[in-house]
C-alpha positions in Angstrom: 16.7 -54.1 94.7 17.1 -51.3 97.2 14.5 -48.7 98.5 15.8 -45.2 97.7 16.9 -43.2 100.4 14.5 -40.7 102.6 17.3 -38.4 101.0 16.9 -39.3 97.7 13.1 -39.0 97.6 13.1 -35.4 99.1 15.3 -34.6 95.9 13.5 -36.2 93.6 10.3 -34.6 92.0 8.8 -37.9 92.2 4.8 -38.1 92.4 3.1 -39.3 95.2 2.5 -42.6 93.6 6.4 -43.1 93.3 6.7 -42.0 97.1 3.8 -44.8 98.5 5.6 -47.5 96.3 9.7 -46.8 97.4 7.7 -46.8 100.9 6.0 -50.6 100.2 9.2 -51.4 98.7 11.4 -50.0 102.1 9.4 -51.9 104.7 10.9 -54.2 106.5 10.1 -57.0 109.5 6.8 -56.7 111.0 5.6 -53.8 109.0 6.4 -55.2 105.8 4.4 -58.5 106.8 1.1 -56.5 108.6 1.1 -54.4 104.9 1.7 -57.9 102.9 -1.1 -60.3 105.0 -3.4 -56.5 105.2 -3.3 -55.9 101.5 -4.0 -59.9 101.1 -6.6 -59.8 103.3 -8.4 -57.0 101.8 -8.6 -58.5 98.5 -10.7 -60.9 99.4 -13.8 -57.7 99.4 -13.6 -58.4 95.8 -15.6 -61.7 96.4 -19.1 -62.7 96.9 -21.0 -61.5 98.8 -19.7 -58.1 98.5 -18.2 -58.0 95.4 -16.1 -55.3 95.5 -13.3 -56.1 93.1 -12.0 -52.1 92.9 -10.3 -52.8 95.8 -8.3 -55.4 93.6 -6.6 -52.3 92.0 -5.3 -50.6 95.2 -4.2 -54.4 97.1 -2.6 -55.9 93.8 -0.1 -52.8 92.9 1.2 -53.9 96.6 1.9 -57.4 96.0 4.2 -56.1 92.9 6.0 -53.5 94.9 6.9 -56.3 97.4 8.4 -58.6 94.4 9.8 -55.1 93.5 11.7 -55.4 97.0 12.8 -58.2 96.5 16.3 -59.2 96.0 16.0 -62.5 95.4 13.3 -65.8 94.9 13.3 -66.4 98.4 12.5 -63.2 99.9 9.6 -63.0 96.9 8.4 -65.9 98.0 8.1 -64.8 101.8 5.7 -61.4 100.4 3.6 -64.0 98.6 3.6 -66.3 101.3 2.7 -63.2 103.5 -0.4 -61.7 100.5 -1.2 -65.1 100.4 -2.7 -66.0 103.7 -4.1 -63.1 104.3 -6.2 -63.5 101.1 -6.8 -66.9 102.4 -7.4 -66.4 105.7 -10.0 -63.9 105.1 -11.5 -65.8 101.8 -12.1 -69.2 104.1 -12.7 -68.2 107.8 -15.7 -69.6 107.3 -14.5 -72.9 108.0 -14.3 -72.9 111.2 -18.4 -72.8 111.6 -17.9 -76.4 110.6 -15.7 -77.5 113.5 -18.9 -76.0 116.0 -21.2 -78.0 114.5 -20.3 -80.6 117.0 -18.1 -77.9 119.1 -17.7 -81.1 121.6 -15.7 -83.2 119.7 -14.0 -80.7 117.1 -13.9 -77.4 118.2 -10.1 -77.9 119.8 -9.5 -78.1 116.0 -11.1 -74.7 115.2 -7.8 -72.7 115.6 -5.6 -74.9 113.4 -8.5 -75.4 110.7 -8.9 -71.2 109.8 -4.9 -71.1 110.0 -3.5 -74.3 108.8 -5.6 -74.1 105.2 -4.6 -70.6 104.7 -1.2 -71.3 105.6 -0.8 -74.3 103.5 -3.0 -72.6 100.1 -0.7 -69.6 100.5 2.4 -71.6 99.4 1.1 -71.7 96.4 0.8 -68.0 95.9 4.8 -67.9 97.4 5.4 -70.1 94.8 3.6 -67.8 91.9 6.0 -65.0 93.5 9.2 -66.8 93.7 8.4 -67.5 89.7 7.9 -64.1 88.9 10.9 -62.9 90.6 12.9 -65.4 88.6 11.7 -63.6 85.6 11.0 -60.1 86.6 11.2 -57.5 84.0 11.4 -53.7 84.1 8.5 -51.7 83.4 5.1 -52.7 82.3 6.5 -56.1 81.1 7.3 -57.2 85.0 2.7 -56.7 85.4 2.8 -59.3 82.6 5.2 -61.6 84.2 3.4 -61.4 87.4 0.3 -62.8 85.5 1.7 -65.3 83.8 3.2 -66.6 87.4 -0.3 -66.3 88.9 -2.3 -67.7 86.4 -0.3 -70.4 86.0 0.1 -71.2 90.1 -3.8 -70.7 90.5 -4.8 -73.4 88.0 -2.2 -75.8 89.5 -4.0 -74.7 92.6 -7.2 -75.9 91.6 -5.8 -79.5 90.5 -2.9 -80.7 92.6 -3.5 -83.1 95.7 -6.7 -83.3 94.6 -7.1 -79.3 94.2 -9.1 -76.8 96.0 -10.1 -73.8 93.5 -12.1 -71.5 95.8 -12.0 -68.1 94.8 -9.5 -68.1 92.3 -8.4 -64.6 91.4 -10.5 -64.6 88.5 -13.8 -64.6 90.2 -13.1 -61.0 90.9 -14.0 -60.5 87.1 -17.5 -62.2 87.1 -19.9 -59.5 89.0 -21.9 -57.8 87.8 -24.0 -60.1 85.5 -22.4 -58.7 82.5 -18.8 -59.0 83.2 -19.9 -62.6 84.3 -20.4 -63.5 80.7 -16.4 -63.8 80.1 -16.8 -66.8 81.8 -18.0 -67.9 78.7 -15.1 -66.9 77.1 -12.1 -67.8 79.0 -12.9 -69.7 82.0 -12.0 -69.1 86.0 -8.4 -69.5 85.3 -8.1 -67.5 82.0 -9.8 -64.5 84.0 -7.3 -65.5 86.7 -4.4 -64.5 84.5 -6.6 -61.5 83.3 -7.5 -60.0 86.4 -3.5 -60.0 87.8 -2.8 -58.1 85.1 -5.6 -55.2 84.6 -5.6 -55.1 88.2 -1.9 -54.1 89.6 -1.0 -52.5 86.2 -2.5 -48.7 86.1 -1.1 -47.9 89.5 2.1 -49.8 88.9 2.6 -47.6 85.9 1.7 -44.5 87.6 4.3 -45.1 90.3 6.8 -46.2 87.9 6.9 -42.2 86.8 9.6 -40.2 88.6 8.1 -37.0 87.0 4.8 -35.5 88.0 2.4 -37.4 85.9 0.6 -35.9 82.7 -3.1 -36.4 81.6 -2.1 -38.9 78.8 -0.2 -41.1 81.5 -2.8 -41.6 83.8 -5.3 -42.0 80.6 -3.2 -44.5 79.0 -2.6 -46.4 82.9 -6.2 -46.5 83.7 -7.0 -47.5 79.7 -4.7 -50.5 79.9 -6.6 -51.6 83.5 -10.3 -50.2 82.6 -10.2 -50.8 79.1 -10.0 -54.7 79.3 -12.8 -55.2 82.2 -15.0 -52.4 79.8 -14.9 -54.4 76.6 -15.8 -57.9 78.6 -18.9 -55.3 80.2 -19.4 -55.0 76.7 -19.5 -58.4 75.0 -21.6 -59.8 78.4 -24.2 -56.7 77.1 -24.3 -58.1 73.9 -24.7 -62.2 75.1 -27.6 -61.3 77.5 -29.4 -59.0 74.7 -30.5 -63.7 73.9 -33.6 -64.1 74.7 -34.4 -66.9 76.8 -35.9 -69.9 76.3 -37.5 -73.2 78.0 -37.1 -77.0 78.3 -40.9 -77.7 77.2 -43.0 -79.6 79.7 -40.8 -79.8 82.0 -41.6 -78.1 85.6 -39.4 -78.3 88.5 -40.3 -78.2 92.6 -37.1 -77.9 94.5 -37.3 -78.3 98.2 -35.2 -76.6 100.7 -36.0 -77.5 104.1 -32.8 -76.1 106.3 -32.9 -78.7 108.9 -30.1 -77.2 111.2 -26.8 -79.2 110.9 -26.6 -80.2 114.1 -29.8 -82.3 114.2 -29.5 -83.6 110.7 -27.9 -87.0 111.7 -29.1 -87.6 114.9 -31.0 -90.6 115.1 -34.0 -89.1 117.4 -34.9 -86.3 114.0 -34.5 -88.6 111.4 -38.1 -89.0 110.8 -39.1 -86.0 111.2 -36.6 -84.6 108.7 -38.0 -86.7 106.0 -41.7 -86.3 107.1 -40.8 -82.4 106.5 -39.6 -83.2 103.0 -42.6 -84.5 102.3 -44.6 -82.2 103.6 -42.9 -79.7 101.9 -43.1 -81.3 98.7 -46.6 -81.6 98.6 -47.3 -77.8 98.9 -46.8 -74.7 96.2 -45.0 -71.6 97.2 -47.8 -69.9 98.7 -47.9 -73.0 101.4 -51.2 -74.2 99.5 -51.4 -78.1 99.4 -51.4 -79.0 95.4 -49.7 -83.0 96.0 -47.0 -81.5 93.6 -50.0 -81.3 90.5 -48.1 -80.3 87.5 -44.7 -81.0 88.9 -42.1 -83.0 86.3 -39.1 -82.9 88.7 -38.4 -83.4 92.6 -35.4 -81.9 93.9 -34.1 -82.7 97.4 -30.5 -81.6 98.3 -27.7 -83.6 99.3 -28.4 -86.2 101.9 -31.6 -85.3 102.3 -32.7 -88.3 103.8 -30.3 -89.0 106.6 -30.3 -92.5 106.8 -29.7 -95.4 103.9 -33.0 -95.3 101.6 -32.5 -97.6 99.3 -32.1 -100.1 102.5 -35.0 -98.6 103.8 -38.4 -99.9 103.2 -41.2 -97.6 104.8 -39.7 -94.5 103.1 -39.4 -96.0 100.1 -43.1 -96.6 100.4 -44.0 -93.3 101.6 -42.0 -91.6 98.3 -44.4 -94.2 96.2 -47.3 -92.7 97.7 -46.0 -89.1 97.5 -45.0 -88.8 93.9 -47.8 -88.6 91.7 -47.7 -90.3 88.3 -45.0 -88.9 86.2 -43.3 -87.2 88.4 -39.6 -87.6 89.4 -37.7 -87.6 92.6 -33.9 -86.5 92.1 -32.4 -86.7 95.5 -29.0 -86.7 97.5 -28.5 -89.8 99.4 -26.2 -92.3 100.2 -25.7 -95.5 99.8 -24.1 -98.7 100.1 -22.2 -101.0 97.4 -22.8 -103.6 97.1 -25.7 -103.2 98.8 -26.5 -104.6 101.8 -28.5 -108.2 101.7 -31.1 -109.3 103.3 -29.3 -109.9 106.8 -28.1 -106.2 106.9 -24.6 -107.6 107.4 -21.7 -105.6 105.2 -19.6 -107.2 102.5 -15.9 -107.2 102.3 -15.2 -104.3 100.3 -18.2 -102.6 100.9 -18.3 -98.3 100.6 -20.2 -95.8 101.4 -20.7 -93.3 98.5 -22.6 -89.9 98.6 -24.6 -90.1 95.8 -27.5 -88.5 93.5 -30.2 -90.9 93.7 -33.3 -90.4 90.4 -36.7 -92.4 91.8 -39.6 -92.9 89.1 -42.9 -93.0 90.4 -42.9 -96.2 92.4 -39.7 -95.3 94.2 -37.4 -97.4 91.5 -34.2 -96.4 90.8 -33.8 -95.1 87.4 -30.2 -93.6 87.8 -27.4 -92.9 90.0 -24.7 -90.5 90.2 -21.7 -91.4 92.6 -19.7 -88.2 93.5 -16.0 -88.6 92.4 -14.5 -85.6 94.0 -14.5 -85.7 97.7 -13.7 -83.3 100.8 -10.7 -83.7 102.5 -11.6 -84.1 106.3 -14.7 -84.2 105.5 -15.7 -87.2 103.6 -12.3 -88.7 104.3 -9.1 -88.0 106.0 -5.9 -87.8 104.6 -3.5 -90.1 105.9 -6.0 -91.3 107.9 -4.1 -94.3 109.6 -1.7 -91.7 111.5 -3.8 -88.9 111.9 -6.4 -91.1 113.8 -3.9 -91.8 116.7 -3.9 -87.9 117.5 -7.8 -87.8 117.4 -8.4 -86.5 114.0 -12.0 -87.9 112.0 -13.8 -87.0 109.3 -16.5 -84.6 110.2 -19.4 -86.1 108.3 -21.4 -88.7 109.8 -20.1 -91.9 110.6 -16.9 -93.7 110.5 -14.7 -94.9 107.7 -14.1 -92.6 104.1 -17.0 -92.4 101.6 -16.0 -94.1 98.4 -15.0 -92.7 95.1 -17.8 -92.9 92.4 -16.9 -93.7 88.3 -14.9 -91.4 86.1 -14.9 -89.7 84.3 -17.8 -88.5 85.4 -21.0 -89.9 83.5 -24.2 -88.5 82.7 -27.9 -88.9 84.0 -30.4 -89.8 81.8 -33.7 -88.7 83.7 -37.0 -89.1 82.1 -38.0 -85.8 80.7 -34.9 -83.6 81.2 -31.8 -82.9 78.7 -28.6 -85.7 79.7 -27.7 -84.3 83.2 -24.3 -83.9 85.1 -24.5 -84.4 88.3 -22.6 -83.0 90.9 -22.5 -82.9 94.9 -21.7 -80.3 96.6 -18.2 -78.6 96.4 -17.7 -80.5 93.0 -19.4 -77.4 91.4 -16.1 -75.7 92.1 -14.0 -77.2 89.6 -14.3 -75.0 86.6 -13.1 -77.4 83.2 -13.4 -80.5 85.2 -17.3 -80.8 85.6 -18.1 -82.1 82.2 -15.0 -85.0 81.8 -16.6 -87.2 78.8 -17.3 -86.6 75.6 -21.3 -86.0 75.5 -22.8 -83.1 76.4 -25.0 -82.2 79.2 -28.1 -80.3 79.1 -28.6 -79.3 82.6 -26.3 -79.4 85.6 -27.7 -80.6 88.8 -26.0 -79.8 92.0 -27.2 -80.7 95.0 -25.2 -79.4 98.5 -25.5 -79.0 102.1 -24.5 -75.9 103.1 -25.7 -75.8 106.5 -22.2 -76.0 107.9 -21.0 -72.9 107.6 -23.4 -70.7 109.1 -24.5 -67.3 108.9 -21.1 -66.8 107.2 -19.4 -65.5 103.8 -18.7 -69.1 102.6 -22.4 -70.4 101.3 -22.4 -67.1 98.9 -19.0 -67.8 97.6 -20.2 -71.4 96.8 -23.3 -70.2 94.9 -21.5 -67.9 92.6 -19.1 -70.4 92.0 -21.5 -72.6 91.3 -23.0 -69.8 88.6 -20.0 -69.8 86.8 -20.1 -73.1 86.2 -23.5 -72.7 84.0 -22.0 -69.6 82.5 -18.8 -71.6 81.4 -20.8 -74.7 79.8 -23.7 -72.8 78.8 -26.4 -75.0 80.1 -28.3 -74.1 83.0 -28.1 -75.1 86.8 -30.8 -76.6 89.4 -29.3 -76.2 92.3 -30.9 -77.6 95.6 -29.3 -77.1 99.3 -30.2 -77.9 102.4 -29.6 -74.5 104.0 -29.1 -72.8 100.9 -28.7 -70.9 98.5 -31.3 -73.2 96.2 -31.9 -71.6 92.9 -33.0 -72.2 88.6 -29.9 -70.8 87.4 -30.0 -70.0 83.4 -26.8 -70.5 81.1 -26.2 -66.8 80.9 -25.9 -67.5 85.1 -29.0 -65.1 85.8 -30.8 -66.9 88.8 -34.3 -67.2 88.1 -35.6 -68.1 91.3 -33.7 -68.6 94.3 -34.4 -69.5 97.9 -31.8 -67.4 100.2 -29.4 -68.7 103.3 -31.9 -70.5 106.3 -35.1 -70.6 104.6 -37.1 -72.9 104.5 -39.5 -73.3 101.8 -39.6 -74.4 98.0 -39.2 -73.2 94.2 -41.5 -74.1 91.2 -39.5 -73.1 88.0 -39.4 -74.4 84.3 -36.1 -75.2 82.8 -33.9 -73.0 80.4 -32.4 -74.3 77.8 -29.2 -75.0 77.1 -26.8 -73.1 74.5 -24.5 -73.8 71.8 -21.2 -74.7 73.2 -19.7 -71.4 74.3 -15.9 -70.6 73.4 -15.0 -71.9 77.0 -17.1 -75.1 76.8 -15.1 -76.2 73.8 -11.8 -75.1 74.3 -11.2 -75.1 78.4 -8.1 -74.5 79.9 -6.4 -74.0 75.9 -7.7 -70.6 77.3 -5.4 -69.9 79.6 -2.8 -70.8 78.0 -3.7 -68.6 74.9 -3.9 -66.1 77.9 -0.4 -66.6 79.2 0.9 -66.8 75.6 -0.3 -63.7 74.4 1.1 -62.0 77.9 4.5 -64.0 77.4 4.4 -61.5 74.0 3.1 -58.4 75.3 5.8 -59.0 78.1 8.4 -59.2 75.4 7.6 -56.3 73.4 7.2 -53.9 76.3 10.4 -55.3 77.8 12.3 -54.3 74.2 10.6 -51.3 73.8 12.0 -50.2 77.3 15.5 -51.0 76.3 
């Protein structure tokens, strides 16, 4: 498809919608990829922890008027490719802090890490465009095609090669607290598909007018965009009119003690890391000793002891003489398995595992929760056997991959709490993949170490994600980081009490309780594909009624 002539345009009595999109559609070379990787880039305002999705409505439209251009799949796929990493780009910069932690070994990666990922996660968005063009439509019905394509590309997204689902498009419809309740509803990845549609469609249809626009056009364009996101303001209105209710005897102490990531593995802090746990632990919110007197629950975040503890003797005595009688310690640590014997030798066969460790009173073990999802480069390497000849290592601590835990994933059973899914770190992320057996939790418990990422957008991002999660199962979320964000997040994803980025200190909270199965937690991803079938309808119909 052509852009219509300067000539043509100064004839026409087309509006000035009609003009900005046969401009879009006109550009070429360099301009046409700075407006494709701007518009991208902007979208990513519609995120935590600025939330602006509006923006969404002026950056989408764009992204159609470049499939628009388009004459064929491959030159779609280059304008997603293009949208793509600059929604990328600016959605994951914050990687990079990572490669400074230990700027002497890594940081020559730095450059190739904040390009590379975006690079290789926009594909998938080329792809979503190459689709659409395959099946564009006029009209209306093209928005729904463009949906479809998206929605469908963003949940392969968050599964293949292991999947990395951070800040699917949905996301943008989950702020404010309200709209977040959809989650309930249809997922991430249903309000993936929504949110490409309401987004790009009222100006889309404005533009699509050669005539100067009437009132009921622009009210029937900005019903079919507004109109959706208003009746999901509405039924979140409705869901948090619930009141709220409590786990009974059961309170929680959650420590977060931001030990700066730098220091957290080196052998010379290692004791005074878990001294400050302690110490920590044994004092209220106000900073007045109590030896954690009335506390149920324990939480430490991932690794929090950075060393082996179950190998480890004196700290296993020193969390005997912390926890008082009927208390719990949940903690992240890991650990070796087998583990190791008495002459501290390894086994053949022997891995490491990051794991969520439960300690009764007397520093037993009364559960264990492997994690089963691990970061690429940074609990193991991909390929590792080449890519180790050209200096690239994992950038956790130590050498060798951390081991896979069971799956599917199994539940805790902690004295006093609801059956408890576990999950470390970026696991939170995977929106219909946390709870993978049959029984129900009653409580998610996530434990992370955000302290590699800095002063940056990313450990925001996490947390809501990590909201939505709660929202989704309807059961409510302890979540306890190292650097944080730590928070008591309720299954309507209202944080209760939370303990913000770098500080250091603790949170006593009781536990919600959980819902009834919302529509999400029962159905999952048959969501999105309702979703995507009803569009493949509405796409149909408008298409028709065109003609």
């Amino acid at each position: 498809m052509e852009a219509p002539s300067q000539t043509a345009l100064a004839a026409s009595p087309g509006t000035a919608l009609a003009a900005l999109r046969a401009r879009v559609m006109g550009l070429s070379g360099w301009k046409r990829a700075a407006v494709a990787i701007a518009a991208g880039g902007l979208s990513a305002l519609a995120f935590a922890p600025i939330f602006a999705f509006p923006v969404l409505f002026l950056t989408l439209p764009v992204f159609v008027w470049l499939i628009d251009a388009s004459s064929g799949w491959r030159r779609a796929a280059s304008a997603g490719w293009l949208f793509g990493f600059g929604y990328f780009f600016c959605n994951l910069f914050w990687v990079g802090e990572a490669f400074l932690v230990e700027a002497d070994k890594f940081a020559w990666l730095l450059p190739f890490a904040v390009t590379l990922l975006p690079a290789g996660l926009a594909l998938f968005w080329a792809a979503a465009a190459a689709l659409a063009r395959r099946f564009w439509l006029p009209g209306l019905a093209r928005v729904f095609v463009f949906a479809i394509a998206l929605g469908v590309v963003e949940w392969l997204r968050g599964h293949v090669l292991t999947g990395f689902p951070w800040n699917v498009l949905g996301y943008a419809l989950t702020y404010p607290l309200p709209l977040m309740q959809s989650a309930a509803l249809f997922g991430a990845y249903g309000l993936t598909a929504i949110a490409a549609f309401v987004f790009p469609a009222p100006l889309v249809m404005m533009a699509d007018r050669d005539e100067r626009l009437r009132f009921a056009d622009v009210a029937r364009a900005i019903a079919v965009g507004v109109g959706p996101i208003a009746a999901l303001c509405l039924y979140g209105a409705w869901r948090l009119s619930a009141p709220e209710a409590f786990v009974p005897d059961v309170k929680l102490r959650i420590v977060q003690p931001s030990v700066p990531q730098r220091e957290k593995w080196m052998a010379e802090y290692q004791r005074r890391i878990f001294n400050d746990h302690i110490a920590l632990s044994l004092a209220n919110p106000k900073g007045e000793t109590d030896s954690l007197a009335g506390i149920t629950h324990l939480v430490w975040p991932e690794a929090a002891m950075p060393f082996f503890p179950l190998e480890t003797p004196a700290a296993l005595d020193m969390l005997a003489a912390m926890l008082p009688q009927g208390t719990t310690l949940i903690t992240g640590g890991i650990r070796h398995d087998p583990p190791l014997g008495s002459d501290r030798r390894l086994l053949p066969g022997t891995r490491v595992l990051n794991s969520i460790l439960v300690f009764n009173e007397a520093a037993k073990v009364d559960a264990v929760y492997d994690k089963i999802k691990l970061v690429p480069f940074g609990e193991y390497v991909p390929m590792e056997s080449a890519l180790s000849h050209i200096g690239i290592e994992k950038l956790t601590h130590g050498r060798g991959a951390f081991g896979e835990g069971v799956t599917p994933r199994p539940l805790m059973t902690i004295p006093g709490l609801p059956p408890a899914l576990g999950l470390v770190c970026y696991e939170a992320l995977f929106g219909g993949d946390v709870v993978q057996g049959a029984a129900r939790p009653g409580v998610l418990l996530n434990v992370t170490n955000d302290g590699w990422f800095g002063q940056s957008t990313g450990p925001y991002q996490h947390f809501h994600q990590s909201r939505i999660r709660a929202v989704e199962e309807g059961v409510p979320l302890i979540r306890a980081a190292n650097n944080g964000i730590s928070a008591v997040v309720d299954p309507y994803g209202r944080a209760l009490q939370t303990l913000g980025l770098d500080v250091r200190g603790i949170i006593d909270s009781g536990l919600p309780q959980a819902l009834t199965p919302p529509v999400y937690a029962r159905a999952g991803d048959w969501m999105l594909a309702l979703v995507l079938a009803a569009f493949s309808m509405m796409a149909a119909i408008s298409a028709k009624l065109r003609r």
